[in-house]
VEXDREN-2710 file (C-alpha; in Angstrom, 1 decimal):
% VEXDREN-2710
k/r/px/py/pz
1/UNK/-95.6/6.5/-109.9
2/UNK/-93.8/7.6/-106.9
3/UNK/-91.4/5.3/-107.0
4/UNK/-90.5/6.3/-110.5
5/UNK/-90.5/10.0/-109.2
6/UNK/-87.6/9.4/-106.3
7/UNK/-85.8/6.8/-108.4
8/UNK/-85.4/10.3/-110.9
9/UNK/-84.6/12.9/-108.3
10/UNK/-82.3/10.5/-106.8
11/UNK/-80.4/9.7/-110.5
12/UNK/-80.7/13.8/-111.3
13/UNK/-78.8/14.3/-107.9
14/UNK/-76.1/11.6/-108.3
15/UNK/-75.6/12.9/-112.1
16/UNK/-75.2/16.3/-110.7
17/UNK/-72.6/15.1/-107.7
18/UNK/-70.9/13.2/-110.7
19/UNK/-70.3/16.5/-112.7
20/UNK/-69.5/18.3/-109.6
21/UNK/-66.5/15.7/-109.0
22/UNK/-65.6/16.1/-112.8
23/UNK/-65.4/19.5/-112.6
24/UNK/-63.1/19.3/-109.5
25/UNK/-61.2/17.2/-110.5
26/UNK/-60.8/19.1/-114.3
27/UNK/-59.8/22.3/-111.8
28/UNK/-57.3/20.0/-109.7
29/UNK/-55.3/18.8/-112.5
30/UNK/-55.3/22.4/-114.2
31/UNK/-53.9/23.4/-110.9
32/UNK/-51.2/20.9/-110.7
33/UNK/-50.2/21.6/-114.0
34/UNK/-50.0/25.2/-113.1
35/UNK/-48.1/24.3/-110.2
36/UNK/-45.1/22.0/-112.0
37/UNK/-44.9/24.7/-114.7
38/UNK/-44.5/27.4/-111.6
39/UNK/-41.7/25.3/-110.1
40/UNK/-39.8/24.3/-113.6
41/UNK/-39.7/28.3/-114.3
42/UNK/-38.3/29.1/-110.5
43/UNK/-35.5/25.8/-111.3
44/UNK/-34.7/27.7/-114.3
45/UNK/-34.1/31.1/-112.3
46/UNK/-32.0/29.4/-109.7
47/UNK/-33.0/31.3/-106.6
48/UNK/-36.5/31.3/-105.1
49/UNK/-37.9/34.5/-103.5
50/UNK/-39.5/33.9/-100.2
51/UNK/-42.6/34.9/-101.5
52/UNK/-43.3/33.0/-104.3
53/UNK/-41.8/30.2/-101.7
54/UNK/-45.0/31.1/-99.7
55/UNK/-47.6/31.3/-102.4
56/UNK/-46.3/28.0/-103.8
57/UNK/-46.9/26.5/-100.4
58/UNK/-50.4/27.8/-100.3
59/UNK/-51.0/26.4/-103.6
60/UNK/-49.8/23.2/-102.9
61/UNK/-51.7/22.7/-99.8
62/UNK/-55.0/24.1/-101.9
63/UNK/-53.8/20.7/-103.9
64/UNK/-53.9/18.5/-100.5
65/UNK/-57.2/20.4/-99.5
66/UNK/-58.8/19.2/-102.9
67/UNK/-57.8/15.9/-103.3
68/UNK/-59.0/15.3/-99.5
69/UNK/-62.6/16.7/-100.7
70/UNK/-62.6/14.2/-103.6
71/UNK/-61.8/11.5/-101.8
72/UNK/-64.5/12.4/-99.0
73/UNK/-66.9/13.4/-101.6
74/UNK/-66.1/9.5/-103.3
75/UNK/-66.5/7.9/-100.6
76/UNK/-69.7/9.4/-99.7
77/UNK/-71.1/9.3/-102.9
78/UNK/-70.5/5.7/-102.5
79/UNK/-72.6/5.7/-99.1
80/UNK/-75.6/7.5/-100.4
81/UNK/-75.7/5.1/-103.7
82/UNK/-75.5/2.2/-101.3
83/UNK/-78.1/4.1/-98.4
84/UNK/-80.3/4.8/-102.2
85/UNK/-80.2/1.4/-103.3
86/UNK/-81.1/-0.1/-99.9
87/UNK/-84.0/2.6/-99.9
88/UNK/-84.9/1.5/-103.1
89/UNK/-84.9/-2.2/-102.5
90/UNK/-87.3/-1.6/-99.6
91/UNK/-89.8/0.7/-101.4
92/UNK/-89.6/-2.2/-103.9
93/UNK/-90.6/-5.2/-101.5
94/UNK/-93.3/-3.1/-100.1
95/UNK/-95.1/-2.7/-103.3
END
């Protein structure tokens, strides 16, 4: 019975990491989009102002920020689900 309980909090919390990482990486494309639609309307106007210069370089290094948490948060996620299933397998033998 307690095995049954951990084997669900432990598929609740990799469904909610999974949604988590969906919904980053929803807002990261959104953002690039925003991003190549910025710089195709500043091509079209010919000159840049420095400020938009700036705030495009803070947006794309937002991009750089997020892409480095998904891969992190990936390759974690893989850790735990190999740490869970390891856990798992031993709670398993000892019953």
């Amino acid at each position: 019975m307690a095995f049954e309980s951990v084997s669900f909090r432990i598929s609740r919390n990799a469904e909610d990491l999974a949604q988590t990482v969906h919904a980053l990486s929803q807002r990261l494309v959104r953002l690039e989009q925003r991003l190549e639609a910025t710089e195709l309307q500043l091509d079209r106007q010919g000159e840049r102002d420095p400020q938009e210069i700036t705030s495009l370089d803070n947006v794309e290094r937002l991009l750089v920020d997020c892409r480095a948490l998904l891969e992190l948060t990936d390759q974690n996620e893989l850790t735990d689900q190999d740490e869970l299933t390891y856990q798992n397998d031993e709670m398993a033998s000892a019953a």
